[in-house]
ROGU-443737 format. One line per field, with one value per residue (C-alpha): residue number from 1; x, y, z. Coordinates in steps of 0.2 Angstrom, whole numbers. Example, Ala and Ser with C-alpha at 12.3 -4.5 7.8 and 13.67 -1.06 7.14 Angstrom:
BEGIN
tipa <- 1 | 2
px <- 62 | 68
py <- -22 | -5
pz <- 39 | 36
//
This chain:
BEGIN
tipa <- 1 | 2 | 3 | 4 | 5 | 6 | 7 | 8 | 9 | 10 | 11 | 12 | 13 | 14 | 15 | 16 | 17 | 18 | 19 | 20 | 21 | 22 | 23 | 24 | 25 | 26 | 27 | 28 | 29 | 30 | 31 | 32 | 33 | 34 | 35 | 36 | 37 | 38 | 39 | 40 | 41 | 42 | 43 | 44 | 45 | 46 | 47 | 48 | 49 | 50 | 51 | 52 | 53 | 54 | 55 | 56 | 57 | 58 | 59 | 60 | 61 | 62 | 63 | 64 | 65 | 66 | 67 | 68 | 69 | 70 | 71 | 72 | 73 | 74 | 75 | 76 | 77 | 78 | 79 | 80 | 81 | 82 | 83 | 84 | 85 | 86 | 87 | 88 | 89 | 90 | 91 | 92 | 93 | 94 | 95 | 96 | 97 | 98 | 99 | 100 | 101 | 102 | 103 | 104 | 105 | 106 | 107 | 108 | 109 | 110 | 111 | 112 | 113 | 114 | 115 | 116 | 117 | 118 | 119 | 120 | 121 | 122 | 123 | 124 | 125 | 126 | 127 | 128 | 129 | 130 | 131 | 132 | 133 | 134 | 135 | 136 | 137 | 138 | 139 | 140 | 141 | 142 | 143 | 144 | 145 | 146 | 147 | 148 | 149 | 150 | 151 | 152 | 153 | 154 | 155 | 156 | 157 | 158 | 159 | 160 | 161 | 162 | 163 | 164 | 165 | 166 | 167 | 168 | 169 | 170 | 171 | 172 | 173 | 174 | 175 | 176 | 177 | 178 | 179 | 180 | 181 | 182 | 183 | 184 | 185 | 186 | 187 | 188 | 189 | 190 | 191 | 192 | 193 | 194 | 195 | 196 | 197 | 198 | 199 | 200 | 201 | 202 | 203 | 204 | 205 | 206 | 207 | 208 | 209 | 210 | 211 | 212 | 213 | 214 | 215 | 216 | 217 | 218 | 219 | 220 | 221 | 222 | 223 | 224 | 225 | 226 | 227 | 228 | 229 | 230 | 231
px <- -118 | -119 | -112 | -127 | -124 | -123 | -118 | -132 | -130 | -140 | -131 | -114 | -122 | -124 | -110 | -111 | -93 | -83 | -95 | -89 | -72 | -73 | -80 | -72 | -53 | -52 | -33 | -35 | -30 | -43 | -44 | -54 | -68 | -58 | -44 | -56 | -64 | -47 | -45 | -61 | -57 | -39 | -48 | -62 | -51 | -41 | -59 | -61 | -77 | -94 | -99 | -88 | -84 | -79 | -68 | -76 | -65 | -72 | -87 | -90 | -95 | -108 | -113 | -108 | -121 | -118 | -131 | -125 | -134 | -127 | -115 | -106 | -86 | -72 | -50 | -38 | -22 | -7 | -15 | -21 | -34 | -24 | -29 | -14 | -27 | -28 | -41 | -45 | -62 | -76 | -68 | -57 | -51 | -38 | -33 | -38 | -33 | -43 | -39 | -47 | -43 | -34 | -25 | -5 | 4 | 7 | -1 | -22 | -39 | -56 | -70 | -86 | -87 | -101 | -106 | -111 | -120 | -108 | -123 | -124 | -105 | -97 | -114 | -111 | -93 | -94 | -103 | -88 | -75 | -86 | -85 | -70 | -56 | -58 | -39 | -32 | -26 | -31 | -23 | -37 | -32 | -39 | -36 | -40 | -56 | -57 | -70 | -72 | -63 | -48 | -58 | -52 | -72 | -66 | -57 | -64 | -59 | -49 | -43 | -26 | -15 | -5 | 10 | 15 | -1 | -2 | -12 | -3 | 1 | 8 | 19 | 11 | 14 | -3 | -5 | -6 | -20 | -30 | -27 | -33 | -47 | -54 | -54 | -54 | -70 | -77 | -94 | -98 | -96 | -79 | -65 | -71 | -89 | -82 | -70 | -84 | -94 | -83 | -83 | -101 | -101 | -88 | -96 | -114 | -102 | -96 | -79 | -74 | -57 | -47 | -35 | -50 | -58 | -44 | -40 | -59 | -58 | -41 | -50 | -67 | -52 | -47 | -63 | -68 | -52 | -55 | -73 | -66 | -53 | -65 | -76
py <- 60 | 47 | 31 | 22 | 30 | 19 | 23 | 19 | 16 | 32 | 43 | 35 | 38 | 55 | 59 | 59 | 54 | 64 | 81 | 75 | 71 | 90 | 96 | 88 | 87 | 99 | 97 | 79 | 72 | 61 | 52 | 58 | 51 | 46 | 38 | 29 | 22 | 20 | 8 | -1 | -6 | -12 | -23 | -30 | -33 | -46 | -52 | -71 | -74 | -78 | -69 | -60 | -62 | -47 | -54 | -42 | -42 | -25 | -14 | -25 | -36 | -29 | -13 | -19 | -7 | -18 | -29 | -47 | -66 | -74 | -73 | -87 | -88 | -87 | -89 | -80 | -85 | -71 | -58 | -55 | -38 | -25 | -8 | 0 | 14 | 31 | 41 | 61 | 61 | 47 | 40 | 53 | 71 | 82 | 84 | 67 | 54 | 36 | 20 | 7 | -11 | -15 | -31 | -31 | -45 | -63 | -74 | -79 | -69 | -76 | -65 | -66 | -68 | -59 | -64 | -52 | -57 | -54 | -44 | -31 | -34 | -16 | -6 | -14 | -12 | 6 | 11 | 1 | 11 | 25 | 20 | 10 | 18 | 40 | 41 | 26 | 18 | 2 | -8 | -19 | -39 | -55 | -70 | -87 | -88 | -106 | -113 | -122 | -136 | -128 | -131 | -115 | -111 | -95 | -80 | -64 | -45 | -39 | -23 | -23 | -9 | 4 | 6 | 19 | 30 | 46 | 35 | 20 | 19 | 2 | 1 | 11 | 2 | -6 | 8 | 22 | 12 | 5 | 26 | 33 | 18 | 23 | 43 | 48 | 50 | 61 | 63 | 41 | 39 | 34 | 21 | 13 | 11 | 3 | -8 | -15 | -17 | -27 | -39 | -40 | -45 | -57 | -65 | -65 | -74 | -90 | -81 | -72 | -65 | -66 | -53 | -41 | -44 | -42 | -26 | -21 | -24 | -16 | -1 | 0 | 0 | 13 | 22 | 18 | 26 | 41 | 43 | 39 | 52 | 66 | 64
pz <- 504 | 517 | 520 | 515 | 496 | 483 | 465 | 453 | 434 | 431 | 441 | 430 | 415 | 418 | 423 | 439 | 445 | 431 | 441 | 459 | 456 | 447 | 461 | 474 | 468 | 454 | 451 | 448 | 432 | 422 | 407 | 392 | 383 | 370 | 383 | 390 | 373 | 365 | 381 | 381 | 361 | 366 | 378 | 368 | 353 | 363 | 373 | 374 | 360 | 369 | 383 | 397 | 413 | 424 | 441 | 456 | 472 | 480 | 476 | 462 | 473 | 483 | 468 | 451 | 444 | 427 | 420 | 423 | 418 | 431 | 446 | 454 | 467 | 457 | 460 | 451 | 453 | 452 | 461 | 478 | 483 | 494 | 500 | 488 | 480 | 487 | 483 | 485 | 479 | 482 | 500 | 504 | 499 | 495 | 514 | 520 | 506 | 507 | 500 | 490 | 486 | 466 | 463 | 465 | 459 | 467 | 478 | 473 | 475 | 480 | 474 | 462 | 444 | 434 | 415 | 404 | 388 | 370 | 364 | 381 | 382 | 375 | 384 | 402 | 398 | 392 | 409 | 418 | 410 | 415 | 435 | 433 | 422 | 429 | 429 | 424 | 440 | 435 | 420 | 412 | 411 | 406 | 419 | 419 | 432 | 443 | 451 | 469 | 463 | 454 | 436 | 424 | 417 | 407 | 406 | 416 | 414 | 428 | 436 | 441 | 449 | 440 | 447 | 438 | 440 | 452 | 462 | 468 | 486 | 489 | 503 | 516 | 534 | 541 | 554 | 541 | 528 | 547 | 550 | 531 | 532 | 550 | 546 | 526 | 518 | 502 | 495 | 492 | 511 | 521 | 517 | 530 | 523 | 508 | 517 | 529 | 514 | 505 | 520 | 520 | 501 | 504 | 518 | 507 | 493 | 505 | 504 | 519 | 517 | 535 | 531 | 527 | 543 | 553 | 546 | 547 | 566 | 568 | 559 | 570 | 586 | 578 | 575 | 595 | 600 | 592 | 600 | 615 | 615 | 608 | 624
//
């Protein structure tokens, strides 16, 4: 698939990501339907009443692939977005590992906030655990979403990094996730497709994230450098 591959609601429902991941990285451990359901209820049985919110700080940004209401900037405090994901399948492979962003603990996080109505919740939701929740390397959380001002104007469904998963790569040095970003891709595209992305969507929001930027431009040096030296 090329980098202008976008995953679509259809090709989650029918199960397009379980095929890839089992064709592309058949050792890999996923979750079951009943994991995944058994996860979604632990979730919704603790959900704030009313509509949800869903806290995007990636690909949700810029391909939630969810029916939302409305959409508006939110901060999150307690978490902050990091390339700490590797991924074998999707943006990388079983030879070239890529990365993707979760949430690790401290600091804040600007991104966009989606509202889901109570009477779509456990549909939209159902198809997020689809995209979402393959292997359990996220841990699901409610956090308090803030507005421009600081103003707390709900509670939105996070995802947040497993550090106990197969998955979590956390403490790489910034020259190996600018390498793995510049050069792992998979059958979605490359890692660097998704992190250029994700700047776009940020920018689009109002929200442009500095650290992300400078790491997108450390990465396309790395890309030139690598054209240069297969000349």
């Amino acid at each position: 698939m090329a980098d202008d591959f976008l995953l679509t609601r259809a090709f989650i429902e029918a199960g397009g990501i379980d095929a890839l991941v089992a064709q592309d990285a058949p050792d890999l451990q996923c979750w079951s339907a009943a994991e995944r359901a058994d996860s979604l209820c632990a979730m919704m049985q603790c959900r704030p009443p009313g509509d949800v919110w869903l806290f995007g700080y990636g690909s949700l940004i810029w391909n939630p692939t969810i029916h939302s209401v409305e959409q508006r900037t939110a901060r999150i405090d307690g978490w902050h977005r990091a390339f700490c994901l590797s991924t074998r399948a999707g943006r990388g492979s079983p030879e070239h590992p890529g990365l993707v962003l979760g949430l690790e603990p401290g600091g804040s996080c600007l991104g966009v906030a989606l509202r889901i109505t109570e009477a779509s919740a456990f549909t939209e939701l159902t198809l997020l655990w689809r995209r979402e929740m393959l292997t359990g390397a996220y841990v699901p959380h409610w956090v308090d979403l803030h507005d421009e001002h600081g103003d707390r104007f709900g509670a939105g469904l996070a995802f947040t990094v497993n550090h106990a998963g197969d998955h979590y790569d956390g403490h790489l040095p910034e020259a190996e996730i600018v390498r793995r970003l510049a050069t792992a891709s998979g059958s979605l595209g490359s890692a660097a497709d998704y992190l250029f992305r994700t700047c776009d969507g940020l920018r689009r929001a109002g929200i442009p994230d500095p650290d992300l930027e400078r790491l997108a431009d450390a990465v396309r040096a790395e890309q030139a450098a690598g054209a240069a030296g297969d000349r």
